[in-house]
C-alpha positions in Angstrom: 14.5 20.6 3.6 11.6 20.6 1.2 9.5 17.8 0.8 8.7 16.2 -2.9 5.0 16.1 -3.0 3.4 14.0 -6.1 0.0 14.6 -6.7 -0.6 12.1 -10.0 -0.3 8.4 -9.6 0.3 5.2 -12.1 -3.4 4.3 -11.4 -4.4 7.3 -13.3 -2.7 5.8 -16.4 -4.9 2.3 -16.6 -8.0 2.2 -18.7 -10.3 -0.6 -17.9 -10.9 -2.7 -21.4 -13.4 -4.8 -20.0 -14.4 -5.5 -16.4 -11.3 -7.2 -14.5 -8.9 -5.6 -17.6 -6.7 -2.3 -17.3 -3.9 -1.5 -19.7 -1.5 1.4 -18.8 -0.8 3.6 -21.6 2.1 6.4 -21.9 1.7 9.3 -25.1 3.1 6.3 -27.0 0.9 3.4 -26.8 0.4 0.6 -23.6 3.1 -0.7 -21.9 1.6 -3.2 -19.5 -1.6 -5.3 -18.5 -2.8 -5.4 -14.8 -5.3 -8.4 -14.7 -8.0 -9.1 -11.8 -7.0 -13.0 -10.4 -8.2 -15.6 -8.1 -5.8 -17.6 -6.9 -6.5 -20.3 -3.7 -9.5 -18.3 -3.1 -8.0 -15.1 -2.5 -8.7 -12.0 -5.4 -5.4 -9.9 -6.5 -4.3 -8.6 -9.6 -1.6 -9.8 -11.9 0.9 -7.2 -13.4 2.5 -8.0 -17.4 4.4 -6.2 -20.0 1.8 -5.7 -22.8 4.2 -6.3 -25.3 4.7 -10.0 -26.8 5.9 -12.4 -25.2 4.7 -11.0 -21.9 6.6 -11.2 -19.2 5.6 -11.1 -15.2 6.3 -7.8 -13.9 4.2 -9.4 -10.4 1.3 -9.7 -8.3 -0.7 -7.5 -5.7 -3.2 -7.5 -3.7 -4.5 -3.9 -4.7 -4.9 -2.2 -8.2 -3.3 0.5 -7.2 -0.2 -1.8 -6.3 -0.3 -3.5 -9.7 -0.3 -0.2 -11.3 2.5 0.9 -9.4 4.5 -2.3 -9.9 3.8 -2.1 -13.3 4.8 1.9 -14.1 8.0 0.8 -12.1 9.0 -2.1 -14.4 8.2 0.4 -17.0 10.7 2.8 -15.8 13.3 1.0 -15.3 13.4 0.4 -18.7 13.8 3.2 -20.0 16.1 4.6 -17.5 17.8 4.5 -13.7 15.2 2.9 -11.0 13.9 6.3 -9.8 13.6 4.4 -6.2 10.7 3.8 -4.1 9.8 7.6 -2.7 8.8 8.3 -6.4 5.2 7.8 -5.7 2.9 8.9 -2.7 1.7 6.5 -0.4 -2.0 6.2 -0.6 -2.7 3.2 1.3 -3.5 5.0 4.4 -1.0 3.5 6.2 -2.1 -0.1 5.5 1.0 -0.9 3.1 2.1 -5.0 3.9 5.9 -6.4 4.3 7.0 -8.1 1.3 5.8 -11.0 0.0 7.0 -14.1 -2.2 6.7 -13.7 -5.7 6.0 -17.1 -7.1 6.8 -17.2 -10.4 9.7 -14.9 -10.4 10.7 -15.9 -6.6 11.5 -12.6 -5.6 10.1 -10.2 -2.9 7.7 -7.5 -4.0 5.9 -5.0 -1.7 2.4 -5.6 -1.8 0.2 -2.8 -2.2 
């Protein structure tokens, strides 16, 4: 059995607008806003929709997470949620259990 192997990641599709400020743009314009936060004294990034009203897509402790969370959101909708083996794992093996979202109180894997 082959193994899918990905070689481009949702990181690649943020542009930084200022320092702390990436949006993620597809060939037809940005679809989200991944923000760099403080919250309690602990740095993370926040993950939006870019279009108005925003909505929370969730938080992470990484930017490559907030990317990732945000390409998903993206995904799904425009189409079936292509699952979570649709991305490689570069974390290096440090990936985190799930954690509280607290605005949308749901779990979300932090990354």
């Amino acid at each position: 059995m082959s193994q899918r192997v990905n070689h481009w990641h949702p990181l690649l599709a943020a542009v930084e607008q200022e320092p702390g400020l990436w949006h993620l743009a597809s060939q037809t314009g940005p679809y989200a806003v991944v923000r760099l936060v403080e919250i309690g004294g602990e740095r993370g990034y926040r993950a939006t929709t870019f279009s108005e009203p925003r909505h929370l897509i969730g938080y992470r402790r990484t930017l490559r997470g907030a990317c990732e969370a945000a390409h998903r959101d993206w995904l799904r909708r425009h189409g079936p949620d292509p699952g979570t083996e649709q991305y490689p794992d570069l974390s290096g093996g440090s990936r985190r259990p799930p954690i509280e979202s607290p605005a949308a109180g749901t779990a979300s894997t932090v990354g």
